[in-house]
C-alpha positions as CSV (number, residue, x, y, z in Angstrom):
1,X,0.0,0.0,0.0
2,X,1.3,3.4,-0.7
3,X,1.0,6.7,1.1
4,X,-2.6,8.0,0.7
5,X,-3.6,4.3,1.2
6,X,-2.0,3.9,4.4
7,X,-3.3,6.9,5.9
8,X,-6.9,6.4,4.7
9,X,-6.7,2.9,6.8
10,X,-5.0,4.9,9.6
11,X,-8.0,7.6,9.8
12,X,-10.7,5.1,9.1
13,X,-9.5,3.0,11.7
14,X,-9.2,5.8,13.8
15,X,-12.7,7.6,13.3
16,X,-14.6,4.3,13.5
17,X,-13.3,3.8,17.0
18,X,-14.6,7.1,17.9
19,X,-18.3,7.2,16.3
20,X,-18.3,4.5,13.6
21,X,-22.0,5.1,12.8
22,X,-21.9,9.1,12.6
23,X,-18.5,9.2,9.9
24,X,-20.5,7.0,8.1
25,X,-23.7,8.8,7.7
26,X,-23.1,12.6,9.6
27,X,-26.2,13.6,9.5
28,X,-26.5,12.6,12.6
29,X,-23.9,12.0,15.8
30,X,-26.3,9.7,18.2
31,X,-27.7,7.2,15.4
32,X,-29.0,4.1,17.1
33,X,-28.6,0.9,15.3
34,X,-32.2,0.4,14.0
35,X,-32.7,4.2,12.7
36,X,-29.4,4.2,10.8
37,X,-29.7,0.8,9.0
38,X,-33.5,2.4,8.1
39,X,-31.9,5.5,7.0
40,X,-29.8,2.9,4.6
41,X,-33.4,2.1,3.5
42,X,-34.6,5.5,2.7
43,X,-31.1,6.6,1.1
44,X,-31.3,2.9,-1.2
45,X,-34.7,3.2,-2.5
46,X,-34.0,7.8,-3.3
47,X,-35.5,7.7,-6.8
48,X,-31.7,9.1,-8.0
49,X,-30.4,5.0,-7.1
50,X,-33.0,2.9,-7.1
51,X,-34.1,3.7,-10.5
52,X,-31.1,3.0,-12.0
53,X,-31.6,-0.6,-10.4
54,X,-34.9,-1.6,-11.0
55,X,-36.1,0.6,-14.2
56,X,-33.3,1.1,-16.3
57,X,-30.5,-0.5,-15.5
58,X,-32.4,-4.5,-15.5
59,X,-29.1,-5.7,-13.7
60,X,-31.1,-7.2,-10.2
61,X,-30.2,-10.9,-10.2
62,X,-26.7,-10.5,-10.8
63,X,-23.2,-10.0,-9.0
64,X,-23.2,-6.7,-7.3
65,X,-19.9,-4.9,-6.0
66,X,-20.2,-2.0,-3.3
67,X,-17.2,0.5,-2.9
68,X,-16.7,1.4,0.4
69,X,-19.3,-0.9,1.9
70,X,-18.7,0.7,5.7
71,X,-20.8,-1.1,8.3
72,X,-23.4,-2.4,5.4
73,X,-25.9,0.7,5.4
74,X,-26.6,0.5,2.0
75,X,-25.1,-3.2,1.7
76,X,-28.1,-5.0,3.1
77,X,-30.5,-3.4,0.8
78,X,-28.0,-4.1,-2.3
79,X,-28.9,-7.8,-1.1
80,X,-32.2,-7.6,-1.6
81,X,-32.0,-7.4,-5.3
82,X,-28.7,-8.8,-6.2
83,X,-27.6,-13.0,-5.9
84,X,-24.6,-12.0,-4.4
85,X,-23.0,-8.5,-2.6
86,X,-19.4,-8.1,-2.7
87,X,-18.6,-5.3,-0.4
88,X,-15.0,-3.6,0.1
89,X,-13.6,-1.1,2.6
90,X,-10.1,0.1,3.4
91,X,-10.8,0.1,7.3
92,X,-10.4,-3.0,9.1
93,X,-12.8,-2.0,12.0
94,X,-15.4,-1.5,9.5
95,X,-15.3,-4.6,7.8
96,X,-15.5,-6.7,11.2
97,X,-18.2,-5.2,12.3
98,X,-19.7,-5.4,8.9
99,X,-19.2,-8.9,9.1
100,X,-21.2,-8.7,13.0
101,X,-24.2,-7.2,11.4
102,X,-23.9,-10.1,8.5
103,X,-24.2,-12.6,10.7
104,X,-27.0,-10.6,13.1
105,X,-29.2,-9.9,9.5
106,X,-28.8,-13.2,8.2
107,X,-27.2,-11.9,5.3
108,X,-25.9,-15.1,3.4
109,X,-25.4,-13.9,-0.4
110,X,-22.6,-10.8,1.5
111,X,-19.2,-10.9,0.9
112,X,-17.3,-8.7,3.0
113,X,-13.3,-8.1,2.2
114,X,-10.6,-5.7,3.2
115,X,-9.3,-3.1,0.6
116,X,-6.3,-1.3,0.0
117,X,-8.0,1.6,-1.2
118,X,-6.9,1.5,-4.5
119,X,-7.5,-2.0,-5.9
120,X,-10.3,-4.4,-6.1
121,X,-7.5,-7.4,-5.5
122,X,-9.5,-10.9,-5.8
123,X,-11.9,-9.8,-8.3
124,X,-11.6,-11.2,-11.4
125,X,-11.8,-8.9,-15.2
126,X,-15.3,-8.8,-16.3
127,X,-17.5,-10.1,-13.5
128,X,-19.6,-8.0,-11.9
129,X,-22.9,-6.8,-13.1
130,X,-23.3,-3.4,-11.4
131,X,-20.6,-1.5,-9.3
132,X,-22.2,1.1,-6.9
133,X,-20.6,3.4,-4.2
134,X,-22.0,6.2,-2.2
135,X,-21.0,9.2,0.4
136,X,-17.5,7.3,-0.6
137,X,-15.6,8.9,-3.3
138,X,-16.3,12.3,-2.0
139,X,-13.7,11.2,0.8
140,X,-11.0,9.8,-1.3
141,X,-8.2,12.4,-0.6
142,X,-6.3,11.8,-3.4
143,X,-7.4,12.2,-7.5
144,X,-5.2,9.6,-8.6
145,X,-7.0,7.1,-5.9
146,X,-10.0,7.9,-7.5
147,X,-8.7,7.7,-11.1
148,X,-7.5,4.2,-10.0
149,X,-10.7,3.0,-9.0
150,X,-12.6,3.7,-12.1
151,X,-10.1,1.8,-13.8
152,X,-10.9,-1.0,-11.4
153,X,-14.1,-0.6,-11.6
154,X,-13.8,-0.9,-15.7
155,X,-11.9,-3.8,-15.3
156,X,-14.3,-5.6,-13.0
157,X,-17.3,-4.7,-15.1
158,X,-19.0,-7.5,-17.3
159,X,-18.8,-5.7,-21.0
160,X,-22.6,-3.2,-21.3
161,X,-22.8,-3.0,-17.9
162,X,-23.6,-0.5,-14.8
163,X,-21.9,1.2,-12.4
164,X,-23.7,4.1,-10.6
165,X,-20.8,6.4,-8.0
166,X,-20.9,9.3,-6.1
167,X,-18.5,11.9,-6.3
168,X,-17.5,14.9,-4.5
169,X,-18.5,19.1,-5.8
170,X,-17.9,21.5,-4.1
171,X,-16.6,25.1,-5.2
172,X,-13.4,27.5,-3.8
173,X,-9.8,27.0,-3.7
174,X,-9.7,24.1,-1.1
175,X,-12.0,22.3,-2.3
176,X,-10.3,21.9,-5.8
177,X,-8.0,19.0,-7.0
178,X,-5.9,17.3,-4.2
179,X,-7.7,19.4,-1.1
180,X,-4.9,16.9,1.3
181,X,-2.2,18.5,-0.3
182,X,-3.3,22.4,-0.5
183,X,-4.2,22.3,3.7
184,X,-1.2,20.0,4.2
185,X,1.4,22.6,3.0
186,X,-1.4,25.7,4.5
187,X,-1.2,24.0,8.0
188,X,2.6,23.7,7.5
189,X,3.0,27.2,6.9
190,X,1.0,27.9,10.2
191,X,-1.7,30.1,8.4
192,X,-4.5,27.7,9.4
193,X,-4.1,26.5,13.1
194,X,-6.0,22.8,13.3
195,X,-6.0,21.2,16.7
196,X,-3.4,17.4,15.7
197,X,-6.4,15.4,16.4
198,X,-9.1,17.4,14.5
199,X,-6.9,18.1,11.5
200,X,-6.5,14.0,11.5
201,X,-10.3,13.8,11.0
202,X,-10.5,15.8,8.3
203,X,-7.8,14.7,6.6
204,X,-9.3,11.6,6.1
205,X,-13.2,12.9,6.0
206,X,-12.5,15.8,3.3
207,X,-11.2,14.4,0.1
208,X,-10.2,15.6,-3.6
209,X,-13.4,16.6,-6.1
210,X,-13.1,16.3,-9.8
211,X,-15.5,18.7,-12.1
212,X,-18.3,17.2,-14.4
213,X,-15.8,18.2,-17.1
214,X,-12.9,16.7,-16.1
215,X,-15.0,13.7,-15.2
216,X,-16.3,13.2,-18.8
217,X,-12.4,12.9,-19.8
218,X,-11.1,10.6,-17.7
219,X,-14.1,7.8,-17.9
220,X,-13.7,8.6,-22.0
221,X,-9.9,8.1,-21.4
222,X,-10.5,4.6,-19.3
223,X,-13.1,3.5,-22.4
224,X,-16.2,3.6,-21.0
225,X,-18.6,3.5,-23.9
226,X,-21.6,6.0,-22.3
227,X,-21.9,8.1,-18.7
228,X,-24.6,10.6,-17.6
229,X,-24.6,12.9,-14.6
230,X,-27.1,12.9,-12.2
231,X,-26.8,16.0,-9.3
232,X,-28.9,15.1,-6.4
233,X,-27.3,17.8,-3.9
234,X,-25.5,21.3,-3.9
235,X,-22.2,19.1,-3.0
236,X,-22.4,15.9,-4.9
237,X,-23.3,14.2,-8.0
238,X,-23.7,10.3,-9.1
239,X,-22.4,9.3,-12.0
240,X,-24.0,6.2,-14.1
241,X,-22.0,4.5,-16.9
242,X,-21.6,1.5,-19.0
243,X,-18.7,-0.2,-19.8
């Protein structure tokens, strides 16, 4: 693992120790575990995913693979319409106690595994029927990472079909291009004062964006065949495409 990788672990690790529930959904800080698996519910069947699923996308039945899979929020709905879940996350915590709730929900078609953050190691080249990630991406501190999975996520894909991601947008100076770097080399220079611990937070919480524009470049450059752009927030936009 390189750099960015190990310190997305690092963080991840880190915040799930201190509110695993709330860094995964922050809407909230006291979530109990019945309202924030329901709020996985409400989030799943938002007519900006589920369509995509069960209208046009046809893909329920299949092999589903879930970037950044957390605790399983949105991983135990994913089950409900695909044979089998594969779900991946850089943080060790998370995937253990994904693999507690598993057990507790009866989840049998859910594969959980640990990821380096970069690469989908163990899955083989077109296999998977639809890729999906969300409230993911947008924390991916690095534009290379990201570039890196999409081409993992091309190479996974079964040729004509789905993936549906959500990405980072946000406007102003820090939130452009590789936001780590730009308040890395600000805090160094001591014009923005963040408290060791709190700076480790949102290093790991507050990752790079990539414009609609660039975005249409680099999935052209990777070879998928057709994307659309779906914006669902003032921060954050989905992105469907076929390989």
């Amino acid at each position: 693992m390189g750099k960015f990788q190990n310190e997305m672990r690092e963080r991840w690790n880190e915040l799930s120790k201190i509110n695993q529930m709330h860094y995964i959904a922050s809407c909230k800080t006291d979530w109990n575990e019945d309202e924030f698996f329901e709020s996985g519910k409400r989030w799943f069947h938002n007519k900006s995913i589920i369509e995509y699923i069960e209208e046009d996308l046809d893909v329920s039945g299949g092999r589903c693979l879930e970037i950044g899979c957390g605790i399983g929020r949105m991983t135990c709905w994913l089950a409900r319409y695909f044979d089998k879940v594969i779900g991946i996350d850089v943080s060790d915590s998370m995937i253990e106690r994904a693999r507690y709730y598993q057990d507790k929900f009866q989840l049998s078609n859910v594969d959980y595994r640990l990821s380096d953050g970069s690469h989908f190691d163990g899955i083989e080249n077109d296999s998977i029927d639809f890729v999906f990630s969300y409230l993911v991406f947008r924390h991916i501190p690095c534009r290379d990472i990201i570039i890196q999975n999409l081409k993992e996520v091309f190479r996974v894909l079964k040729p004509a079909h789905t993936f549906l991601i959500e990405f980072r947008l946000d406007k102003g100076l820090l939130m452009a291009g590789n936001r780590y770097e730009i308040i890395k080399n600000v805090r160094k220079l001591g014009i923005l004062k963040i408290p060791t611990v709190e700076w480790r937070r949102f290093n790991a919480f507050n990752g790079a964006q990539i414009q609609e524009k660039k975005m249409k470049i680099i999935l052209t450059e990777i070879g998928f065949r057709k994307f659309d752009f779906v914006h669902f927030c003032n921060d954050g936009y989905f992105v469907w495409g076929i390989k």
